[in-house]
PALUM-11838 format. One record per residue (C-alpha): residue number from 1; x, y, z. Coordinates in nm, 4 decimals. Layout:
<pts>
+-----+----------+----------+----------+
|  nr |       c1 |       c2 |       c3 |
+-----+----------+----------+----------+
| NUM |        X |        Y |        Z |
...
+-----+----------+----------+----------+
</pts>
This chain:
<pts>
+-----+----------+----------+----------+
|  nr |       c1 |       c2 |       c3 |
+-----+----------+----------+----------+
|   1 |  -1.4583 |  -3.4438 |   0.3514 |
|   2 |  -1.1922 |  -3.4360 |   0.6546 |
|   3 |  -1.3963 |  -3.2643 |   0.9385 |
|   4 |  -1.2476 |  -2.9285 |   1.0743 |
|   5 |  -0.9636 |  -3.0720 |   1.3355 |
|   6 |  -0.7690 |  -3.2906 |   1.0218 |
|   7 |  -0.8320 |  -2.9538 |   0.7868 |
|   8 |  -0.7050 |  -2.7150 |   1.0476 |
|   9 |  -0.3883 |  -2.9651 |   1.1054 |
|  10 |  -0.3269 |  -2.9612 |   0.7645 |
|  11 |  -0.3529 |  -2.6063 |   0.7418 |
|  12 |  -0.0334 |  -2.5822 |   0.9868 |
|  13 |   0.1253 |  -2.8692 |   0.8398 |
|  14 |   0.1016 |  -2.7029 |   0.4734 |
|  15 |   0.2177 |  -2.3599 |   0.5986 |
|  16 |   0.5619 |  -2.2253 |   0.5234 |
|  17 |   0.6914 |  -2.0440 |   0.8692 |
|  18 |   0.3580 |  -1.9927 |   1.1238 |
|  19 |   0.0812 |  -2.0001 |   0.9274 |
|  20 |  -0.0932 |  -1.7056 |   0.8750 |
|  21 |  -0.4728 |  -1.6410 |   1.0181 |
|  22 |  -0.6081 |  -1.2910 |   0.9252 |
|  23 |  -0.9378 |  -1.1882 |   1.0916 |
|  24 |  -1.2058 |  -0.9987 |   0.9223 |
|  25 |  -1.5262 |  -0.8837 |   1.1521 |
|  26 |  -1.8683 |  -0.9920 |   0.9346 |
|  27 |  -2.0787 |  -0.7750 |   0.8277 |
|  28 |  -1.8207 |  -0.5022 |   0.8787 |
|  29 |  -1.8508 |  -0.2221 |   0.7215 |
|  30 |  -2.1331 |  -0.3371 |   0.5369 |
|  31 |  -2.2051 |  -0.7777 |   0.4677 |
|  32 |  -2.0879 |  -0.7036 |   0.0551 |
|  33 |  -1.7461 |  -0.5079 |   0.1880 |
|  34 |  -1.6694 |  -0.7833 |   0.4725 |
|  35 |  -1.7773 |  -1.0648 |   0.2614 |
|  36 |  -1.5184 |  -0.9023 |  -0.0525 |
|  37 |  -1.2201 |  -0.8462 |   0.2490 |
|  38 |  -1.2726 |  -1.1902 |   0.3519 |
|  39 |  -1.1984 |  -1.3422 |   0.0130 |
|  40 |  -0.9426 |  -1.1061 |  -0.0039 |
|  41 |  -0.7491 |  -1.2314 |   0.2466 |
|  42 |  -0.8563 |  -1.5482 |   0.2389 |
|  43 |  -0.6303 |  -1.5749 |  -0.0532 |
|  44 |  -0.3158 |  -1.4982 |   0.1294 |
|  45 |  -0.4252 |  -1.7033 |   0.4594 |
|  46 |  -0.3443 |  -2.0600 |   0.5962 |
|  47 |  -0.6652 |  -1.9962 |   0.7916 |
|  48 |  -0.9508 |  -1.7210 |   0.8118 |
|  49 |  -1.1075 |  -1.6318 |   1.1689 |
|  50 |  -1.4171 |  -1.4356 |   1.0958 |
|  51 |  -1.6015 |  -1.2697 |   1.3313 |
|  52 |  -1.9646 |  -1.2917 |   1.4699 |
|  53 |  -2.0350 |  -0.9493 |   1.6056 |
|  54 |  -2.1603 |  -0.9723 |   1.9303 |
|  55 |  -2.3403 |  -0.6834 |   2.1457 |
|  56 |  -2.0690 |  -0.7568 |   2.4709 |
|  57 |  -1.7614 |  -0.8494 |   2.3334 |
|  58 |  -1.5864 |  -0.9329 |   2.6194 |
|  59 |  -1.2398 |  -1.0317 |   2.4775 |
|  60 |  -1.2681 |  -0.7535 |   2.1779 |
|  61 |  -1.0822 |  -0.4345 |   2.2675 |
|  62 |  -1.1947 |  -0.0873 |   2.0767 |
|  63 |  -1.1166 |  -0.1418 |   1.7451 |
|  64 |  -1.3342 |  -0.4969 |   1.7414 |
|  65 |  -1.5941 |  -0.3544 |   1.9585 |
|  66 |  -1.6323 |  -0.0559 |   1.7245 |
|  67 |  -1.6273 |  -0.2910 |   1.4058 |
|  68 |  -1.9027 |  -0.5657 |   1.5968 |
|  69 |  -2.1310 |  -0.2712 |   1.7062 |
|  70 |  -2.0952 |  -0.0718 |   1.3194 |
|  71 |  -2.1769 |  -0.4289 |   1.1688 |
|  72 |  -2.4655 |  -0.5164 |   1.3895 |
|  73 |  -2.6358 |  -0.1861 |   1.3026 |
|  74 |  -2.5736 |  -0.2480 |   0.9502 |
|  75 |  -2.7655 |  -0.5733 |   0.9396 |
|  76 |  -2.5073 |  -0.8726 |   1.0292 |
|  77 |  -2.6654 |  -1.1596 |   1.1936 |
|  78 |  -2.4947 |  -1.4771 |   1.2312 |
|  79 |  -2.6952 |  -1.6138 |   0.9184 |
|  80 |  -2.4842 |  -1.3688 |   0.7274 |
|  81 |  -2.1495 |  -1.4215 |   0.8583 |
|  82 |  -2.2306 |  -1.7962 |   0.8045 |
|  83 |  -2.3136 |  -1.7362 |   0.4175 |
|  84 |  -1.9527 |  -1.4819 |   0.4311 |
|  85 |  -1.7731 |  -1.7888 |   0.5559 |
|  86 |  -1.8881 |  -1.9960 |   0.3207 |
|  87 |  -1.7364 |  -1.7677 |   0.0603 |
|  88 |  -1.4019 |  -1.7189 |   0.2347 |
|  89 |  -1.3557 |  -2.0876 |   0.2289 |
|  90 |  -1.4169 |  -2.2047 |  -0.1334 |
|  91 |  -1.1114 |  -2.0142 |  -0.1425 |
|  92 |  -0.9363 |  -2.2662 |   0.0021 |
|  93 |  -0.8071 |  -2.2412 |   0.3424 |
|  94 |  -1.0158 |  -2.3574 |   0.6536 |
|  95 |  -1.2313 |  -2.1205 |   0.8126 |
|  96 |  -1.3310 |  -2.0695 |   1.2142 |
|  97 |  -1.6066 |  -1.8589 |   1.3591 |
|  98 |  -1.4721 |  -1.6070 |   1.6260 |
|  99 |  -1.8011 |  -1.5681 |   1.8352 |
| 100 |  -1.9774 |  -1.5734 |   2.2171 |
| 101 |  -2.1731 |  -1.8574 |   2.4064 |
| 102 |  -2.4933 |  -1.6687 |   2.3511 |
| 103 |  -2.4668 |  -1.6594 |   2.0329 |
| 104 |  -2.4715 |  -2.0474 |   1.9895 |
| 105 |  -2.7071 |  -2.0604 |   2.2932 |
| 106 |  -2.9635 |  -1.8242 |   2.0974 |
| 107 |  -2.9669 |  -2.0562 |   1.7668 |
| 108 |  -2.9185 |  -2.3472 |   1.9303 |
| 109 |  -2.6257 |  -2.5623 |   1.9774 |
| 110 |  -2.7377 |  -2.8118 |   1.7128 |
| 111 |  -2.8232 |  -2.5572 |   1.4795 |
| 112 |  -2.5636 |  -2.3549 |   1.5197 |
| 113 |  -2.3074 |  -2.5864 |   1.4810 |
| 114 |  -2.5342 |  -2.7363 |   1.1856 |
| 115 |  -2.5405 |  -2.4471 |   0.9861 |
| 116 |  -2.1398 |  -2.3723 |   1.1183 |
| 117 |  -2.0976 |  -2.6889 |   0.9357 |
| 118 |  -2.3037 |  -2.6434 |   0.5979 |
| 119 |  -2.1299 |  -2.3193 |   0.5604 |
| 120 |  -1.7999 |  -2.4958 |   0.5539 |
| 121 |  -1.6967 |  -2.3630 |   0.8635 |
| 122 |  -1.3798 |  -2.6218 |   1.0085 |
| 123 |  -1.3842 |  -2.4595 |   1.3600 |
| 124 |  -1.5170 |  -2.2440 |   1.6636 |
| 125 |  -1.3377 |  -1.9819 |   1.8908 |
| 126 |  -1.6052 |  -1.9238 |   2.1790 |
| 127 |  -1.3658 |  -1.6731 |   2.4348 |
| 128 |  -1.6643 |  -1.6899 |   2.6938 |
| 129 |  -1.6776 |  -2.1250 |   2.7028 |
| 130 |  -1.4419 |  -2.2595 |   3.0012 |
| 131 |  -1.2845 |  -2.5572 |   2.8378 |
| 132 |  -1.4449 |  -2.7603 |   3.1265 |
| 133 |  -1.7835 |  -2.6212 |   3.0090 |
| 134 |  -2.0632 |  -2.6124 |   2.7440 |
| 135 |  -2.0991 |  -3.0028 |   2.7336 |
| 136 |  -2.4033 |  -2.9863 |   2.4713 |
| 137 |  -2.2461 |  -2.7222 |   2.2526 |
| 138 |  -1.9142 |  -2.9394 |   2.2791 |
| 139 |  -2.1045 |  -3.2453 |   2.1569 |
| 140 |  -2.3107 |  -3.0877 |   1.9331 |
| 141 |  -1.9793 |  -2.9105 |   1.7711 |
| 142 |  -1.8369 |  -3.2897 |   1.7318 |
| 143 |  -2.1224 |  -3.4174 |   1.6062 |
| 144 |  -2.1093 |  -3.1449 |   1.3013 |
| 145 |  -1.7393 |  -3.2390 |   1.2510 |
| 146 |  -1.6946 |  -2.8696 |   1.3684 |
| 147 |  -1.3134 |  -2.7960 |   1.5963 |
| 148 |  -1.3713 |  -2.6035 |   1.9142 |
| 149 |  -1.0608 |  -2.3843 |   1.9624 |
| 150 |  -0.9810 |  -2.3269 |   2.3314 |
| 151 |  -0.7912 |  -2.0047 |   2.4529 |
| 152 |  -0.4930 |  -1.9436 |   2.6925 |
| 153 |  -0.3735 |  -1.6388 |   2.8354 |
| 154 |  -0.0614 |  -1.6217 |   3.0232 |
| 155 |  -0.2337 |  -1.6293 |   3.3467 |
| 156 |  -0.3911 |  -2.0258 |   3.2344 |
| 157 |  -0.2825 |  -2.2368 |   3.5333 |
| 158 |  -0.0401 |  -2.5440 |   3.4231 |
| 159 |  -0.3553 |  -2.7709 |   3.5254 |
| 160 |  -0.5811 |  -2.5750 |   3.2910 |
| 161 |  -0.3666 |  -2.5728 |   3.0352 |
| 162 |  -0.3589 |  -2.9986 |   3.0514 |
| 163 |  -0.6918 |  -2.9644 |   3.0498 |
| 164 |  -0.6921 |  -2.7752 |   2.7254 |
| 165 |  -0.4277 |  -3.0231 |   2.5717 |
| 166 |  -0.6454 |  -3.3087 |   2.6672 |
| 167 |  -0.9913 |  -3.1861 |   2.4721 |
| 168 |  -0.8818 |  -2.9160 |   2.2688 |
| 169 |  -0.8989 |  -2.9279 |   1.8726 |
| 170 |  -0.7638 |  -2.7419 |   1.6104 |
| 171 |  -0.5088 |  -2.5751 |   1.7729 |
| 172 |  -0.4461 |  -2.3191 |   2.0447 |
| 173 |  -0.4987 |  -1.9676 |   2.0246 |
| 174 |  -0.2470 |  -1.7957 |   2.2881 |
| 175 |  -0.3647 |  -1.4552 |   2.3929 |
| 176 |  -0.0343 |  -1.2831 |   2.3895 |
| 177 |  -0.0772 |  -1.0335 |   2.7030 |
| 178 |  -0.3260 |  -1.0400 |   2.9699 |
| 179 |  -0.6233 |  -0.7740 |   2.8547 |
| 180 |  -0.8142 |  -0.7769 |   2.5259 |
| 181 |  -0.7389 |  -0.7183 |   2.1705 |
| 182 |  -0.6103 |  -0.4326 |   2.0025 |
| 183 |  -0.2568 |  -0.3374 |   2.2191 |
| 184 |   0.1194 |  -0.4033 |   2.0940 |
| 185 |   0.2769 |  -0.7295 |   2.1351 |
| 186 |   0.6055 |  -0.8225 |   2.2838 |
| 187 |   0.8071 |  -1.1300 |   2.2642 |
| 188 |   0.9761 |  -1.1343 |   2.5455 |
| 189 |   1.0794 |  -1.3778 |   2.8690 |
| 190 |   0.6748 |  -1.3613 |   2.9565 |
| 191 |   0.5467 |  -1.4968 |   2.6194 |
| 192 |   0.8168 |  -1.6833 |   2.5888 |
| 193 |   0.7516 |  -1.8747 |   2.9018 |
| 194 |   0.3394 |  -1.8822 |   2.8547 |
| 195 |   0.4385 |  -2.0510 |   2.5490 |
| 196 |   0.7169 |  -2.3183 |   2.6962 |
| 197 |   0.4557 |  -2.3619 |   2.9704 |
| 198 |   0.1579 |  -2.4158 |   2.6873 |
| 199 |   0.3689 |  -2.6614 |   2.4930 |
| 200 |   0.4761 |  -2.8780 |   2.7594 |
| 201 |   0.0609 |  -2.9578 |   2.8109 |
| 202 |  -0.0945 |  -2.8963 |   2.4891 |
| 203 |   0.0632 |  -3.0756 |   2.1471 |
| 204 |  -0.2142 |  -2.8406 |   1.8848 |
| 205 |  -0.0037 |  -2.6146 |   1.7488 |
| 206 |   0.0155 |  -2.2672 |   1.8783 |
| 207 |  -0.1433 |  -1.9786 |   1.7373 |
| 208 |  -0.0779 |  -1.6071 |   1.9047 |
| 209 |  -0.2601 |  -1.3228 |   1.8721 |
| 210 |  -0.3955 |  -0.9736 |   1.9980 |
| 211 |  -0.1050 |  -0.6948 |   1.9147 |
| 212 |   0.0136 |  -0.8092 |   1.6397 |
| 213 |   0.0887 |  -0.4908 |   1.4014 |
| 214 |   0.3459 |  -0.4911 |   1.1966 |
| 215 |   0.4827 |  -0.7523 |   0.9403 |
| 216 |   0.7992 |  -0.7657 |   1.1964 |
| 217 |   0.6197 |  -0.8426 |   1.4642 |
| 218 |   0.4399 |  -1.0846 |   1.2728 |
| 219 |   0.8159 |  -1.2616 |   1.2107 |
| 220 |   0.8932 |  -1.2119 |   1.5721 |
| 221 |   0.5869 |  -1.4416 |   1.6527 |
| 222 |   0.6771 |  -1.7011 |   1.3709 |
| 223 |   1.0059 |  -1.7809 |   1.5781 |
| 224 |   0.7980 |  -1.8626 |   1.8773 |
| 225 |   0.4681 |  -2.0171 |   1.7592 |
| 226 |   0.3421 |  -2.1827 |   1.4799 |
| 227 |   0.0872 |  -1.9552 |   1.3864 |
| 228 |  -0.0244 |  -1.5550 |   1.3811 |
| 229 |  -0.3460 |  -1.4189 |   1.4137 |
| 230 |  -0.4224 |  -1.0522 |   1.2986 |
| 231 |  -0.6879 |  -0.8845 |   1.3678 |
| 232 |  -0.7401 |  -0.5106 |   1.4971 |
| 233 |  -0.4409 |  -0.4035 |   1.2734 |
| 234 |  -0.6237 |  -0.5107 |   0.9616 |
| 235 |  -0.9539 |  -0.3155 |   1.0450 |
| 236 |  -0.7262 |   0.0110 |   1.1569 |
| 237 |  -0.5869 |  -0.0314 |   0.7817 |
| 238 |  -0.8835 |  -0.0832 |   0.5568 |
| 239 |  -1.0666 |   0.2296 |   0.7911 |
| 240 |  -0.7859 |   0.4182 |   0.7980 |
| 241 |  -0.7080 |   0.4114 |   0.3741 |
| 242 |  -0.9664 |   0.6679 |   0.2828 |
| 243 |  -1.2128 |   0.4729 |   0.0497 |
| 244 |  -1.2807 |   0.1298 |  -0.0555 |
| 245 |  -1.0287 |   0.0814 |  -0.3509 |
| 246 |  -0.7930 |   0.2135 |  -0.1127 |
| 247 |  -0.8944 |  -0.0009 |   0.1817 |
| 248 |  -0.8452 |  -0.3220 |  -0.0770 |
| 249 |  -0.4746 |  -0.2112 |  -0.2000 |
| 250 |  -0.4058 |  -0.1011 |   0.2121 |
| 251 |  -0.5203 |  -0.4771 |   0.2826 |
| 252 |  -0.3531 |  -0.6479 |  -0.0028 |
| 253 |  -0.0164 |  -0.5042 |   0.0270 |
| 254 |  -0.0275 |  -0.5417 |   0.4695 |
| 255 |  -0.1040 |  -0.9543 |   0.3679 |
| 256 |   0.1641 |  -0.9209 |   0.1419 |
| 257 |   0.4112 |  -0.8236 |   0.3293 |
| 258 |   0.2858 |  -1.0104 |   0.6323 |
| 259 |   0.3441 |  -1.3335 |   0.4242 |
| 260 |   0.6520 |  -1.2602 |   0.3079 |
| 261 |   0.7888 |  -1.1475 |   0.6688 |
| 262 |   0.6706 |  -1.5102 |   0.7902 |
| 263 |   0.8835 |  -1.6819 |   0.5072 |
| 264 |   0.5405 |  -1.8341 |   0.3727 |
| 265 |   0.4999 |  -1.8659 |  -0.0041 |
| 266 |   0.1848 |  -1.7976 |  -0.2387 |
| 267 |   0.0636 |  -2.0785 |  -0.4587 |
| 268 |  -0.1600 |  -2.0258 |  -0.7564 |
| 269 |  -0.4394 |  -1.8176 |  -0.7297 |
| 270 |  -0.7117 |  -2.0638 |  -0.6772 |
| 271 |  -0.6622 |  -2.0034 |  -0.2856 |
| 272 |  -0.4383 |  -2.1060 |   0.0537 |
| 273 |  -0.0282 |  -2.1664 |   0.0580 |
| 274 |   0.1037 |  -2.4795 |   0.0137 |
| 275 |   0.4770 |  -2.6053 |   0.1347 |
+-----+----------+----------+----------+
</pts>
């Protein structure tokens, strides 16, 4: 089996306009309702990020926070995102784990990254791990065939950002504004220069996320990056729809339209897009 950098590549390389990368928080609002959402839209998705809730979220805004804390109390532990992920990707398209350092600290790098592995997990987004940090998780994580996804903001120095181009994997997720998740995005002269700036350092595609709403600003981002994360929007959906068939259609039809506003194409239902 390719390990999680080649399956990630070929994730972007398959994808019709920026791939598409829907988050779903596990174990949120329940582990049988996040694990159903994640197949869900792992059938419309180049890639699935699925999150590890996390008692300090620091890069979550409300929405996340709300979903991490709701999820925790209901009985998610990394074990059980782990067995979610595993579902989500005998769908088809590679998954990554959205979590914190302690998290990986408290199992373990080894084991972490072990288990990241069994559960057919092709990468890890770790906000809180400097990319010129976490030397044991880093090898551990290569030793497990497992990507780790570094971060940018549009405050990353030029000398961070060839720093992130040099050991990076998988690609790189641009935080569209300085702050957390959860506001509007904007594709203007700032993003657009983060993201000149990123690509002159870092050849991993680029993947942008946090404010990301609306199927147009989805296509907004497509003409800048190569890839769209959603996230908060998708939770304010399925809570917002009024019950869980609801929440499914809600979810469903926002992917839809999502893909569609990308220019990406569904393949048969047996899971991911091809070209």
């Amino acid at each position: 089996m390719a390990d999680g950098s080649e399956r990630l590549a070929a994730a972007f390389a398959a994808a019709r306009g920026a791939a598409f990368i829907p988050y779903v928080m596990g174990g949120y609002p329940d582990p049988a309702t996040s694990a159903e959402r994640a197949v869900q839209v792992a059938g419309h998705a180049d890639i699935v990020e699925i999150g590890v809730p996390f008692s300090d979220p620091l890069a979550d805004g409300p929405t996340i926070q709300a979903a991490g804390q709701a999820a925790l109390e209901a009985g998610a532990s990394p074990e059980v995102v782990l067995e979610i992920a595993a579902q989500a990707a005998r769908v088809g398209p590679p998954v990554v784990l959205m979590t914190y350092v302690n998290v990986v600290l408290s199992a373990g790098p080894r084991a972490f990254c072990e288990r990241a592995a069994k559960a057919d997990v092709s990468g890890l987004i770790i906000p809180d791990l400097p990319i010129d940090e976490g030397g044991e998780i880093r090898d551990q994580a290569a030793r497990a065939g497992l990507a780790i996804v570094p971060l940018a903001a549009p405050t990353t120095t030029d000398d961070r950002l060839a720093r992130m181009g040099r050991v990076g994997e998988g690609f790189l997720y641009c935080v569209s504004v300085t702050g957390v998740t959860g506001g509007s995005v904007q594709v203007g002269e700032e993003l657009r220069g983060f993201l000149a700036r990123a690509r002159r350092h870092v050849s991993l595609p680029l993947a942008v996320g946090f404010g990301v709403r609306t199927p147009q600003d989805a296509a907004n981002i497509s003409e800048v990056a190569d890839g769209v994360v959603i996230a908060s929007q998708l939770i304010r959906l399925a809570d917002d729809a009024g019950g869980p068939d609801a929440a499914r259609a809600a979810v469903e039809d926002y992917c839809i339209s999502v893909v569609e506003a990308i220019g990406a194409t569904r393949t048969a239902p047996s899971g991911g897009r091809s070209s």
